[in-house]
C-alpha positions as CSV (number, residue, x, y, z in Angstrom):
1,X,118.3,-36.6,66.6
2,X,115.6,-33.5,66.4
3,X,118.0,-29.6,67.0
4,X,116.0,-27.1,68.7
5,X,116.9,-23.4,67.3
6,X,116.1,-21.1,70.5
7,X,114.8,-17.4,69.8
8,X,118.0,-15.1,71.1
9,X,115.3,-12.7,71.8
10,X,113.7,-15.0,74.9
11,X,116.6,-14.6,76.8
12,X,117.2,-12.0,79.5
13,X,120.5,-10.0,78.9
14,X,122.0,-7.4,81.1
15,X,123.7,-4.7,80.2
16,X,126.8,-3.5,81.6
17,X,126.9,0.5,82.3
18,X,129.8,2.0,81.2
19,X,131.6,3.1,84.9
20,X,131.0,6.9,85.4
21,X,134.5,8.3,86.4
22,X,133.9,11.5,88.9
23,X,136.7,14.2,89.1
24,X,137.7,15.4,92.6
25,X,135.7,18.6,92.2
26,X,132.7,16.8,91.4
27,X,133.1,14.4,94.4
28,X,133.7,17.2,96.6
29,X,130.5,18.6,95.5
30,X,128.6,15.5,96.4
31,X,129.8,16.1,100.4
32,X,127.3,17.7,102.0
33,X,128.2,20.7,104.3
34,X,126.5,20.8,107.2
35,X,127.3,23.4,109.8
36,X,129.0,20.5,112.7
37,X,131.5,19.5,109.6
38,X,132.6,23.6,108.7
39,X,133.5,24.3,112.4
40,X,135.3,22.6,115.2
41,X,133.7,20.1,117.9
42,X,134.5,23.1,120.9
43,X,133.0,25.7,118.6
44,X,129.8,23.5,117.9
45,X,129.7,22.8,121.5
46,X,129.9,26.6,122.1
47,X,127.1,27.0,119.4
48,X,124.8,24.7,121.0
49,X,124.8,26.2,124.1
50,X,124.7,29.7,123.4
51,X,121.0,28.1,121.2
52,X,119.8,26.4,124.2
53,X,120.1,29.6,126.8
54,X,118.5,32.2,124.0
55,X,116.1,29.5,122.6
56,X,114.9,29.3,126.6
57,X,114.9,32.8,126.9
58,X,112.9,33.6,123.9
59,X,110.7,30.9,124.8
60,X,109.5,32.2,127.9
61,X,109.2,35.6,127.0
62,X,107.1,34.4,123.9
63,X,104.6,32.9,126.0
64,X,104.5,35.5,128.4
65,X,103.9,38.0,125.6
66,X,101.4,36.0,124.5
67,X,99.4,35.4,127.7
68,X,99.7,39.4,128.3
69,X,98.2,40.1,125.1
70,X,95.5,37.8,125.0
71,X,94.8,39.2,128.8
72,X,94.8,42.8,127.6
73,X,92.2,42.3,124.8
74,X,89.6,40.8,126.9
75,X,90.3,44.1,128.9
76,X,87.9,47.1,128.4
77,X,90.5,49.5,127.2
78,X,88.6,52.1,126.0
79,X,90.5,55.5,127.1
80,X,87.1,57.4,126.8
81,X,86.2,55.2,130.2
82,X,86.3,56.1,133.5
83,X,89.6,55.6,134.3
84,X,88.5,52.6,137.3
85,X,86.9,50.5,135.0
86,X,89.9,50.4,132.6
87,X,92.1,46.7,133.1
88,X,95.4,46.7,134.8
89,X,97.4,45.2,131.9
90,X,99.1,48.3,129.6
91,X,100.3,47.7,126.2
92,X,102.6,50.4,127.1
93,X,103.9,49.7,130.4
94,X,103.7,46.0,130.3
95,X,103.2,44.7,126.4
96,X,105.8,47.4,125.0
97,X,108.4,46.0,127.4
98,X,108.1,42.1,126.9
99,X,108.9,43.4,123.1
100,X,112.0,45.0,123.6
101,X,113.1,42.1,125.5
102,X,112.8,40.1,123.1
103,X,114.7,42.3,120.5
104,X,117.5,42.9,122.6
105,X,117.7,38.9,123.4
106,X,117.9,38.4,119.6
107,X,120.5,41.0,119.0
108,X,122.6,39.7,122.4
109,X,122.5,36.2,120.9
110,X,123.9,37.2,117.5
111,X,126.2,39.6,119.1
112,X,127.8,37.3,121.4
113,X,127.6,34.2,118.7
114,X,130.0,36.9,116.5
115,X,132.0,38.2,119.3
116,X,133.1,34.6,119.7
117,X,134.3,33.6,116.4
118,X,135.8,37.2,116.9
119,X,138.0,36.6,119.3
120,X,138.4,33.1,118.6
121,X,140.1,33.5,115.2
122,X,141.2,37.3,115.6
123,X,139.2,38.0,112.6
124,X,136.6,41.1,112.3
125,X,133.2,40.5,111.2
126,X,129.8,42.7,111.1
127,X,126.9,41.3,113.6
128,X,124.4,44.5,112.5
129,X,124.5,42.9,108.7
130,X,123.1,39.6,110.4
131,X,120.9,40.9,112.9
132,X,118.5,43.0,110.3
133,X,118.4,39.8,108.1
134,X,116.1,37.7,110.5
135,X,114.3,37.9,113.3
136,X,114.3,36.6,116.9
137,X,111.4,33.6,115.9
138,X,113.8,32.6,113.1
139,X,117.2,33.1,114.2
140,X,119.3,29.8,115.3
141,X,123.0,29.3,115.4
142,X,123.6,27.7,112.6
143,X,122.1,30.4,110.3
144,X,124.7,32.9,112.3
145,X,127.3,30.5,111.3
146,X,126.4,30.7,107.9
147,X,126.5,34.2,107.6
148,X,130.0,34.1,109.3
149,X,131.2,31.9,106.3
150,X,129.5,34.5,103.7
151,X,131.3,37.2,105.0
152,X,134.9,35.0,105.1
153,X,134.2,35.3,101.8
154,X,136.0,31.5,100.4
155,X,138.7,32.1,103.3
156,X,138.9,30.1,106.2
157,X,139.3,31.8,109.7
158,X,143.2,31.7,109.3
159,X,143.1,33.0,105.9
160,X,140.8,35.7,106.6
161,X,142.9,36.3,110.2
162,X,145.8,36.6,108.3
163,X,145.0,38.8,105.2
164,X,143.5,41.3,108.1
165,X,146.7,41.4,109.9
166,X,149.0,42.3,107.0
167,X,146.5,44.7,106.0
168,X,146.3,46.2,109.4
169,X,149.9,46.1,109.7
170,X,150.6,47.9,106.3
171,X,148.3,51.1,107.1
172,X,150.9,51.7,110.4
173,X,152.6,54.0,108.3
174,X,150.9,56.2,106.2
175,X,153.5,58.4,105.8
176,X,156.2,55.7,104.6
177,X,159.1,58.2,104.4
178,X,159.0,57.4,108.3
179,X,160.2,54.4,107.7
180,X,164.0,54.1,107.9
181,X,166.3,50.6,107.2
182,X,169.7,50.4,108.6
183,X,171.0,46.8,107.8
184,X,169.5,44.9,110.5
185,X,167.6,47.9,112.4
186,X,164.4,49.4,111.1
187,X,163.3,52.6,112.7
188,X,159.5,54.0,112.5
189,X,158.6,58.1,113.1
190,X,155.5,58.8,115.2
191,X,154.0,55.8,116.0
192,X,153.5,55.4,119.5
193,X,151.0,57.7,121.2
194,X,152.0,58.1,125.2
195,X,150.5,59.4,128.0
196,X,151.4,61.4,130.6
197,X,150.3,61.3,134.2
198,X,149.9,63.8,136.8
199,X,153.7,62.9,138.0
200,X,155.1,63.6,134.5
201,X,155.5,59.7,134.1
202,X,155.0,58.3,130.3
203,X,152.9,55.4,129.5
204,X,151.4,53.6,126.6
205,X,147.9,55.9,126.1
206,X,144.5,54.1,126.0
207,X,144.5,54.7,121.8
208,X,147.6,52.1,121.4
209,X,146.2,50.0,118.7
210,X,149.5,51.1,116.7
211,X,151.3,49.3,119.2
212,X,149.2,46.5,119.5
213,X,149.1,45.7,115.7
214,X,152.9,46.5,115.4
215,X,153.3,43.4,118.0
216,X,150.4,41.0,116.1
217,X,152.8,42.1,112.8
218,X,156.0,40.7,114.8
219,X,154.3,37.5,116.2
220,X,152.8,36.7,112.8
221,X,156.7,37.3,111.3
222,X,158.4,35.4,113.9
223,X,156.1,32.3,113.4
224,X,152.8,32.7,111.2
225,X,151.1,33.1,114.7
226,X,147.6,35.7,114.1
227,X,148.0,36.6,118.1
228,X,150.2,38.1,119.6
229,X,153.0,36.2,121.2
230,X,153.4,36.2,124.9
231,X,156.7,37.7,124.7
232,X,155.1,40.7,122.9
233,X,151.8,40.5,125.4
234,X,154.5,41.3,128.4
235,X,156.1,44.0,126.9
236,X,152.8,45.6,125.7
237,X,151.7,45.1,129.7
238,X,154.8,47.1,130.4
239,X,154.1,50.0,128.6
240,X,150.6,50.7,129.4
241,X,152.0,50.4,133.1
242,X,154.6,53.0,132.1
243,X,158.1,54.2,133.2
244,X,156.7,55.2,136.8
245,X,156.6,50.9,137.6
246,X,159.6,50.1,134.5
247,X,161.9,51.9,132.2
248,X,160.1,51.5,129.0
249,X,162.5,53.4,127.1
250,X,165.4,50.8,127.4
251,X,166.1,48.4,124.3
252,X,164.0,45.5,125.4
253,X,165.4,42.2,124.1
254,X,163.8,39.2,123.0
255,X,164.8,35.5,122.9
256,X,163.2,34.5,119.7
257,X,164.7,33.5,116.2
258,X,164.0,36.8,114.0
259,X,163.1,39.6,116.1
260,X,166.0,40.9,118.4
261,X,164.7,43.6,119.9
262,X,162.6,46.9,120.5
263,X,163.2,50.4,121.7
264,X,160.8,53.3,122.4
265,X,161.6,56.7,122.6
266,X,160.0,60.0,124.1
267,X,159.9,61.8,120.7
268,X,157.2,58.7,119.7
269,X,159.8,56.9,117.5
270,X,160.5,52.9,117.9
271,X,163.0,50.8,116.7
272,X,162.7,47.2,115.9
273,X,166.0,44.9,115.8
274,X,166.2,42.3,114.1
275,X,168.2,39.0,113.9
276,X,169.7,39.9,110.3
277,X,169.7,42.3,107.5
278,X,167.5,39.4,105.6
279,X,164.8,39.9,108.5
280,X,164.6,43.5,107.9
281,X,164.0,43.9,104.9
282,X,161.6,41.2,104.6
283,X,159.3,42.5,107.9
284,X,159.2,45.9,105.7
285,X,158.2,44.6,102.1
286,X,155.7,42.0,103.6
287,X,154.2,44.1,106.9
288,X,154.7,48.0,106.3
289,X,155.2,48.7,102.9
């Protein structure tokens, strides 16, 4: 019986590739971001539209530009004519005009893209930084977006609502001698700016934004909320009404877990109750100190 020794080397081997383990942070990276996956559905929505209407605006004005100017330069429009045999198309009347429409489209569309996520997320953000970056031909929504997230800077909306708030909340009181605790009671000098009437009557006056980020402070105490509460929005109603339609210097209570209570007075001091000592002294250390 005749052994056949086979050459190792004439068979086909395959090798095994060691598995590549990926940590978190490198899957993560892997993800792409798109701008549908950083925002919600109903802001994307929001997005979309606001595209289509400027898109179809620009559009049109575009072309019309386009049909004026190639119009106006088959036009004799030599000013040293006879001013009958000059055309009827003026880069300055009609030309100059299309332009500006365009440019104040463009600006619109960022503005109101801004104003959204504004007032969506009660956050502040700068629409002049965006607008002398592009241009109306190059502008779309998601580059607006983008910009949006640059100026978050790593924070999400709530983050970035939230850090603003404190802040907000903490320059109140410059002065923080003003600021008097007495166990469960803390009492704030000259804050509120009033108004008078021609009958004598006190109300809130137009430049209330102490008042208005003294009741965001509370709502975001009372539960982490970055808006203000509805309690607080009818009590801020009342005051800008005035004492001539409620007295707005009675202790107005409240039926919520920390804060008790507020009272205005004449001399522009306010007192804010609070459910316990505890509550105090934590709304002062985190929101006005």
């Amino acid at each position: 019986m005749q052994l056949r020794l086979f050459d190792i080397s004439s068979f086909t081997t395959n090798t095994i590739e060691p598995a590549v383990s990926l940590t978190l942070l490198e899957k993560l990276e892997q993800v792409e971001m798109t701008t549908e996956t950083r925002i919600s559905s109903q802001d994307n929505e929001h997005c979309i539209q606001q595209e289509k209407l400027y898109k179809g605006a620009f559009n049109l004005l575009k072309n019309t530009l386009d049909a004026f100017e190639a119009y106006y330069e088959l036009q004799v429009n030599d000013f040293n004519l006879d001013y009958s045999k000059r055309g009827y198309i003026d880069s300055h009347d009609d030309i100059r005009h299309i332009k500006t429409r365009i440019d104040s489209n463009y600006e619109k569309f960022v503005s109101r893209m801004v104003s959204y996520f504004e007032k969506e997320y009660t956050v502040t953000l700068d629409a002049n930084c965006i607008i002398e970056k592009y241009t109306p031909e190059s502008i779309d929504y998601s580059k607006v977006v983008e910009e949006i997230f640059e100026q978050l800077g790593g924070l999400n909306f709530s983050e970035k609502a939230e850090q603003e708030l404190i802040a907000n909340s903490r320059s109140l009181v410059r002065n923080k001698s003003n600021i008097k605790i007495t166990k469960s009671k803390i009492t704030i000098a000259y804050l509120v700016n009033w108004s008078t009437g021609w009958n004598g009557k006190y109300r809130l006056g137009y430049s209330n934004n102490n008042i208005e980020k003294l009741f965001e402070a509370l709502s975001h105490f009372q539960n982490k909320e970055t808006k203000m509460l509805e309690t607080f929005k009818v009590h801020f109603e009342l005051l800008k009404k005035g004492e001539e339609e409620y007295d707005i210097f009675k202790k107005y209570d409240y039926s919520l877990s920390k804060v008790a209570g507020i009272r205005f007075y004449k001399n522009l001091k306010v007192e804010i109750f609070f459910k316990s000592n505890e509550d105090a002294d934590t709304f002062n250390s985190s929101y006005l100190l």
